[in-house]
Backbone as JSON Lines, residues from 0, in Angstrom:
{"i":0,"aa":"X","n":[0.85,-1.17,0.0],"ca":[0.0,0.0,0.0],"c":[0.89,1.23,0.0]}
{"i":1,"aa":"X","n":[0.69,2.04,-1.17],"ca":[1.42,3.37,-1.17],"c":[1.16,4.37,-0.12]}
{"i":2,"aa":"X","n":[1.67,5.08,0.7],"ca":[1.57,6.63,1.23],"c":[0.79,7.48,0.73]}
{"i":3,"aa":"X","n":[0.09,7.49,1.24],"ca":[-1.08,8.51,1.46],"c":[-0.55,9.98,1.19]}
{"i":4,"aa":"X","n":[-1.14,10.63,0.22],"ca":[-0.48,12.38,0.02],"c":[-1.6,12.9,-0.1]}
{"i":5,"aa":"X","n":[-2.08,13.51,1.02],"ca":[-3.36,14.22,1.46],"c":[-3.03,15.48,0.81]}
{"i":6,"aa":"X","n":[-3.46,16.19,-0.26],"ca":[-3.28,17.8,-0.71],"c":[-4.75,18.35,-0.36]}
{"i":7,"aa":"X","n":[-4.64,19.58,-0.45],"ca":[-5.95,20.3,-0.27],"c":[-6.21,20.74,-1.84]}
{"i":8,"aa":"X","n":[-7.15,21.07,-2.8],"ca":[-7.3,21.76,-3.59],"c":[-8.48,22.56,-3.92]}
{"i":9,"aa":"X","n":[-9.31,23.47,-4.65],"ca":[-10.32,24.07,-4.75],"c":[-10.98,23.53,-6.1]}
{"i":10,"aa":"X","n":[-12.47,23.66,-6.11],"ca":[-12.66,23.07,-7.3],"c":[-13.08,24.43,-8.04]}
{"i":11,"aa":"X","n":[-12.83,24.12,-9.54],"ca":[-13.07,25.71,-10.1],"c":[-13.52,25.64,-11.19]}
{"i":12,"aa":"X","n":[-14.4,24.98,-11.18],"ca":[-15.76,25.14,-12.04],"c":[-16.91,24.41,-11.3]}
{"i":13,"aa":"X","n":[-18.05,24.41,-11.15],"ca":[-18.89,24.0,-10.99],"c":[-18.68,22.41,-11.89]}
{"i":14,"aa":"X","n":[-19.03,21.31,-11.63],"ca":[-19.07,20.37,-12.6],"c":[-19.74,18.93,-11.86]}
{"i":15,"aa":"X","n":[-20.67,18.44,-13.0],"ca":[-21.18,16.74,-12.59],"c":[-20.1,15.92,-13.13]}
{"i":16,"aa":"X","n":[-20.13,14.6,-11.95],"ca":[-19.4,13.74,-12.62],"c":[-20.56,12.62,-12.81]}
{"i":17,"aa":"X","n":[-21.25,11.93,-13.98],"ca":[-21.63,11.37,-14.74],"c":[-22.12,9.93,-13.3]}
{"i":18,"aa":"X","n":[-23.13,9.22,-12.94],"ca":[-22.93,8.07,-12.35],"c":[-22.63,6.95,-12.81]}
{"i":19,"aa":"X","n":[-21.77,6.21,-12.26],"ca":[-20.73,5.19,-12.62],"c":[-19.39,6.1,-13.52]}
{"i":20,"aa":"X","n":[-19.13,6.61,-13.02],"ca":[-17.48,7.24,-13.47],"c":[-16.52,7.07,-13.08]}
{"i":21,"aa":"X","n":[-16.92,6.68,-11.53],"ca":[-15.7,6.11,-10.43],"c":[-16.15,4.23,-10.18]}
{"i":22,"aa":"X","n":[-15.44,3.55,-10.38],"ca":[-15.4,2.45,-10.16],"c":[-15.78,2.09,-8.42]}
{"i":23,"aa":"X","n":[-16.77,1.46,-7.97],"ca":[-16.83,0.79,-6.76],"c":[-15.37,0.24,-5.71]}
{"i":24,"aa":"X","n":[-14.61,-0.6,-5.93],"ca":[-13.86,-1.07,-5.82],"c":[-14.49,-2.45,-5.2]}
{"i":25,"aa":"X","n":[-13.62,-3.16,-4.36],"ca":[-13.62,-4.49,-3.57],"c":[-13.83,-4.05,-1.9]}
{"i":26,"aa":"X","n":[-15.05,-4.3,-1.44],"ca":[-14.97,-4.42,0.07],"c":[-13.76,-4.41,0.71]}
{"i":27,"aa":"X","n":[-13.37,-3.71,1.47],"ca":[-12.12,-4.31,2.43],"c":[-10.83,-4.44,1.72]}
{"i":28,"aa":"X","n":[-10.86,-4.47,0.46],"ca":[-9.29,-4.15,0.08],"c":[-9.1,-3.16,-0.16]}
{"i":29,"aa":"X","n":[-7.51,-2.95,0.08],"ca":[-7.14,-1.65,-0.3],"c":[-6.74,-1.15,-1.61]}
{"i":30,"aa":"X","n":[-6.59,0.13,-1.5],"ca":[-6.75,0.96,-2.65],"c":[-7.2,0.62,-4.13]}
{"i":31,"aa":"X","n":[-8.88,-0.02,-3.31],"ca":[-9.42,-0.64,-4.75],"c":[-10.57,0.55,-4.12]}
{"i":32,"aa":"X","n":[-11.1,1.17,-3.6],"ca":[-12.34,2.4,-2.86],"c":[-13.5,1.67,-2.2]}
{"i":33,"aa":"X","n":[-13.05,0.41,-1.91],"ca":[-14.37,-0.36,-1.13],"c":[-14.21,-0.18,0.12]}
{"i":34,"aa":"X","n":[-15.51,-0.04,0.89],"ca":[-15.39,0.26,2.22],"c":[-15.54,-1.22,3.06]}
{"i":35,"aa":"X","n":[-14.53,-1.41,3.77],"ca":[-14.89,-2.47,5.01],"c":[-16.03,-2.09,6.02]}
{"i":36,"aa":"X","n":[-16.3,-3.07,6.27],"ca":[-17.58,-3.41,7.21],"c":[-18.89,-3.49,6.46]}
{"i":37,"aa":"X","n":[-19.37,-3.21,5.35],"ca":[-20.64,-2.82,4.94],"c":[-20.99,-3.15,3.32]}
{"i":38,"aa":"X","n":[-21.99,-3.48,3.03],"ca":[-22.1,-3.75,1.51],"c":[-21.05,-5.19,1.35]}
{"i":39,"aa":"X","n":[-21.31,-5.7,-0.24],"ca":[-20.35,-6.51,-0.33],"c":[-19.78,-6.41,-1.85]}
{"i":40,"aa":"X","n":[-18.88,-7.3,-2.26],"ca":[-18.09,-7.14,-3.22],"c":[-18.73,-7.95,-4.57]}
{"i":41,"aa":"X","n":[-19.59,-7.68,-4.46],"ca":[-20.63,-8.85,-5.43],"c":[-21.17,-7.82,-6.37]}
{"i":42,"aa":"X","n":[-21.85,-8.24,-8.03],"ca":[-22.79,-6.93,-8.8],"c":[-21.99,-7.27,-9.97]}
{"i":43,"aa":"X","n":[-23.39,-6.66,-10.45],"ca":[-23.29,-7.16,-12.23],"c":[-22.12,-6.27,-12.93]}
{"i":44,"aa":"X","n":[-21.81,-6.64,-13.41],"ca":[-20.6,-5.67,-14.53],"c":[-21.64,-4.3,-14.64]}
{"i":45,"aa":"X","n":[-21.15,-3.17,-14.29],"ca":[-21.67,-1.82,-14.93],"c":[-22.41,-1.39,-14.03]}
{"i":46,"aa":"X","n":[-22.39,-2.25,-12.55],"ca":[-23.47,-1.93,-11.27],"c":[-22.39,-1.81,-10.11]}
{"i":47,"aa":"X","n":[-22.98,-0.89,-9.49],"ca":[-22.11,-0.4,-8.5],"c":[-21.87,-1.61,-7.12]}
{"i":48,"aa":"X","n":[-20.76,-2.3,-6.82],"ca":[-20.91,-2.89,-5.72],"c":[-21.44,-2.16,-4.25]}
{"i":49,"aa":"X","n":[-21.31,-1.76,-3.77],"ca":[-21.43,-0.84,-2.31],"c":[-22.57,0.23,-2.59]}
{"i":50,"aa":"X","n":[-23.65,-0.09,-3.5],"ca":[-24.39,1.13,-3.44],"c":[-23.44,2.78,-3.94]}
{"i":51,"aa":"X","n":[-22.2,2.42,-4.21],"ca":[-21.5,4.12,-3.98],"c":[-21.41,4.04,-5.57]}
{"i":52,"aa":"X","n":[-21.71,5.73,-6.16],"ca":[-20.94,5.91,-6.89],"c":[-23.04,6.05,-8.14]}
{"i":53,"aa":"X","n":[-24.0,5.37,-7.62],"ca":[-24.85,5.23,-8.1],"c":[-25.79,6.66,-8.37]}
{"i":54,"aa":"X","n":[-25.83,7.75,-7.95],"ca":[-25.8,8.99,-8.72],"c":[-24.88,10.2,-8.89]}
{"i":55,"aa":"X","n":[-25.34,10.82,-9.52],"ca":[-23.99,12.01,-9.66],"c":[-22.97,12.17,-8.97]}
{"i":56,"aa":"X","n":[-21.96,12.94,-8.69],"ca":[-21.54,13.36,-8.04],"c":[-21.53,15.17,-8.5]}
{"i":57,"aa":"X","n":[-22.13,15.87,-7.85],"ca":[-21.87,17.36,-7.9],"c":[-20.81,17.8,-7.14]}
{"i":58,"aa":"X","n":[-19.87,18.91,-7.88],"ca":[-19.22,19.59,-6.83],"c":[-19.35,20.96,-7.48]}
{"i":59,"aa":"X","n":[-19.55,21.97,-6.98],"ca":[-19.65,23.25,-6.72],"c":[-18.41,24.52,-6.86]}
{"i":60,"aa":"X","n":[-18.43,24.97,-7.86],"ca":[-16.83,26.12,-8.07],"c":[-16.67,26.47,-6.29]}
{"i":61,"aa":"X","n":[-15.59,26.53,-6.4],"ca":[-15.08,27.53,-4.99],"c":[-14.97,26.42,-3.53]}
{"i":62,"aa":"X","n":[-15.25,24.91,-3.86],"ca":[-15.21,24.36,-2.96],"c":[-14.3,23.92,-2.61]}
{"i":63,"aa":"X","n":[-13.66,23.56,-1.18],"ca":[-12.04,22.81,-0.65],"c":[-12.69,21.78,-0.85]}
{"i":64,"aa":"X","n":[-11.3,20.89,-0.82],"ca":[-11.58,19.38,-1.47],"c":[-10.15,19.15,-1.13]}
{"i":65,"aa":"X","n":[-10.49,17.75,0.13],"ca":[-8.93,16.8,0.04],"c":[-8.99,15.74,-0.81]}
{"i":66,"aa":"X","n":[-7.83,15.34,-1.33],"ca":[-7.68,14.39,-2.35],"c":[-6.22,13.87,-2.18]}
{"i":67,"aa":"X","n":[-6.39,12.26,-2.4],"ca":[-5.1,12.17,-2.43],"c":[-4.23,12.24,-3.97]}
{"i":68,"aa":"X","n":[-3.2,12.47,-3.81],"ca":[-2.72,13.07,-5.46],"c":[-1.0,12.09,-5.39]}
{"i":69,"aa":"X","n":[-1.09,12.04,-4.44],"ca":[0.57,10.77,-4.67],"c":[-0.11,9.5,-4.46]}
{"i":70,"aa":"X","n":[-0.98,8.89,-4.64],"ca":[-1.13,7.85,-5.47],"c":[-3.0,8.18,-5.54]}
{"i":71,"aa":"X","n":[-2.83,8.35,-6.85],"ca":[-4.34,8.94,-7.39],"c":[-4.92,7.99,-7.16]}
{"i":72,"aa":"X","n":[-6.48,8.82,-6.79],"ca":[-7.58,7.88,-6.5],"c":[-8.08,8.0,-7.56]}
{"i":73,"aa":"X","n":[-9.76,7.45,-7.88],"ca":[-10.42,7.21,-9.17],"c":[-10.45,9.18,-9.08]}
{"i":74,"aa":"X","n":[-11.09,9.6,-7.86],"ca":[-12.23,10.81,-7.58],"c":[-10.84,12.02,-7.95]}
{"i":75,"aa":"X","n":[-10.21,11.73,-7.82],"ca":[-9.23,12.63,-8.28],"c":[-8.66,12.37,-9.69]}
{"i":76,"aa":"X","n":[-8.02,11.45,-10.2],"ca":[-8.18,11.34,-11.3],"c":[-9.24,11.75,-12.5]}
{"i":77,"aa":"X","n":[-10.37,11.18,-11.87],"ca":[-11.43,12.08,-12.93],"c":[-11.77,13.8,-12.99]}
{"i":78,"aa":"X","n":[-11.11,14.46,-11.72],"ca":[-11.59,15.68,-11.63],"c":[-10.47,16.17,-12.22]}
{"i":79,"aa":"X","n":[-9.14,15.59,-12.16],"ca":[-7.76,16.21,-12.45],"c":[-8.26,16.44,-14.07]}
{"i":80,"aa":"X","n":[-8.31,15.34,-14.27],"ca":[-9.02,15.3,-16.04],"c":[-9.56,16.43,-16.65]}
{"i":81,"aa":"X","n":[-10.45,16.72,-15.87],"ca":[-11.55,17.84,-16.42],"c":[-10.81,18.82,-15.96]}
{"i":82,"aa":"X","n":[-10.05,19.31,-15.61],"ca":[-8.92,20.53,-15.46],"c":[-10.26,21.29,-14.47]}
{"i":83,"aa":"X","n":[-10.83,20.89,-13.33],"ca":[-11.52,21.75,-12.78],"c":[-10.38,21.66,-11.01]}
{"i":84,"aa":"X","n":[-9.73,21.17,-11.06],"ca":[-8.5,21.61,-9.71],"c":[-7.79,22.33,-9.79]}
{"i":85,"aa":"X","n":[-7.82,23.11,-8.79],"ca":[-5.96,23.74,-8.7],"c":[-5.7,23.48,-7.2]}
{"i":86,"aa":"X","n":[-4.83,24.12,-6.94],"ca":[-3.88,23.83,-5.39],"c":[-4.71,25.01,-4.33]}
{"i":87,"aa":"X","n":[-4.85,24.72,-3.38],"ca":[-5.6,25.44,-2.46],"c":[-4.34,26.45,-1.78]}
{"i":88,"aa":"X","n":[-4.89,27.63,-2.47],"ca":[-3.28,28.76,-1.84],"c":[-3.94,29.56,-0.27]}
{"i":89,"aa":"X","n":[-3.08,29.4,0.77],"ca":[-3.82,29.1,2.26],"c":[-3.55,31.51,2.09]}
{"i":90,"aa":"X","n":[-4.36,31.71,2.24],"ca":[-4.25,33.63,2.41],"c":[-5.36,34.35,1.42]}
{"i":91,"aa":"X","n":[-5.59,33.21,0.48],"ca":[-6.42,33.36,-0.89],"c":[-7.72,32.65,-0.43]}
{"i":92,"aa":"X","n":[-7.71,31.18,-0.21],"ca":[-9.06,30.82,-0.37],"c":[-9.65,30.3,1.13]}
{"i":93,"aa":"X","n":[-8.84,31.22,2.35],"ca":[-9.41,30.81,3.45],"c":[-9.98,32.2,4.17]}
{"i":94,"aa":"X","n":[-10.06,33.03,3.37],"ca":[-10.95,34.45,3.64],"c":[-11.85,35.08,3.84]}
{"i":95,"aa":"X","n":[-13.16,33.86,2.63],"ca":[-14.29,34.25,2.43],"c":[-15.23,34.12,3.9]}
{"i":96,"aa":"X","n":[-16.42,33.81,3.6],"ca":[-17.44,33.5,4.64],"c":[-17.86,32.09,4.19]}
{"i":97,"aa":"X","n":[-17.59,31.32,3.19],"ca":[-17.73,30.35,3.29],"c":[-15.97,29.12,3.16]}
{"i":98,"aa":"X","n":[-15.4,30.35,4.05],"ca":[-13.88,29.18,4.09],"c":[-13.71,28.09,4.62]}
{"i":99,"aa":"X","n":[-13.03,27.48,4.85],"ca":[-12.83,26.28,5.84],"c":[-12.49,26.69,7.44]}
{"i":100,"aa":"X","n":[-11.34,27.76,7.28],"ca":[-11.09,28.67,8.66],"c":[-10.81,29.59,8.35]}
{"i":101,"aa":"X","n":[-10.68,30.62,9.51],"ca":[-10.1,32.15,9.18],"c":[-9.17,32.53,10.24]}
């Protein structure tokens, strides 16, 4: 299992990601996105195992967002794609009234 590289970034466009775009993964293994304890690793080709992943995903311009980026996940990979990330610059996007802190 690779090291975890937690970055912060902002999303900067408004954008859907399509349902079924991110792969389910396997229950309980790692860095396949299945969650232990719950659901199981079973489902038809093109059906979501774990219930996840089964409608949209919205994210909203201007929102923080952790992601890991040293060993890409699906959810980052697909957003990196669509060129809607950049790097969260800490003086810039922790100002507003809807920041993370101030």
């Amino acid at each position: 299992m690779g090291a975890v590289s937690l970055n912060k970034f902002i999303i900067t466009q408004s954008t859907t990601l399509p349902a079924m775009t991110i792969a389910a993964g396997t229950a309980g293994e790692p860095n396949t996105g299945g969650a232990a304890g719950y659901g199981n690793a079973s489902g038809t080709p093109g059906t979501p195992a774990n219930s996840y992943d089964v409608k949209p995903l919205e994210f909203i311009a201007g929102t923080p967002i952790l992601l890991d980026s040293g060993t890409p996940s699906a959810l980052y990979s697909a957003l990196n794609g669509l060129g809607v990330l950049r790097a969260y610059v800490a003086g810039q996007d922790d100002v507003s009234h809807a920041a993370t802190s101030n």
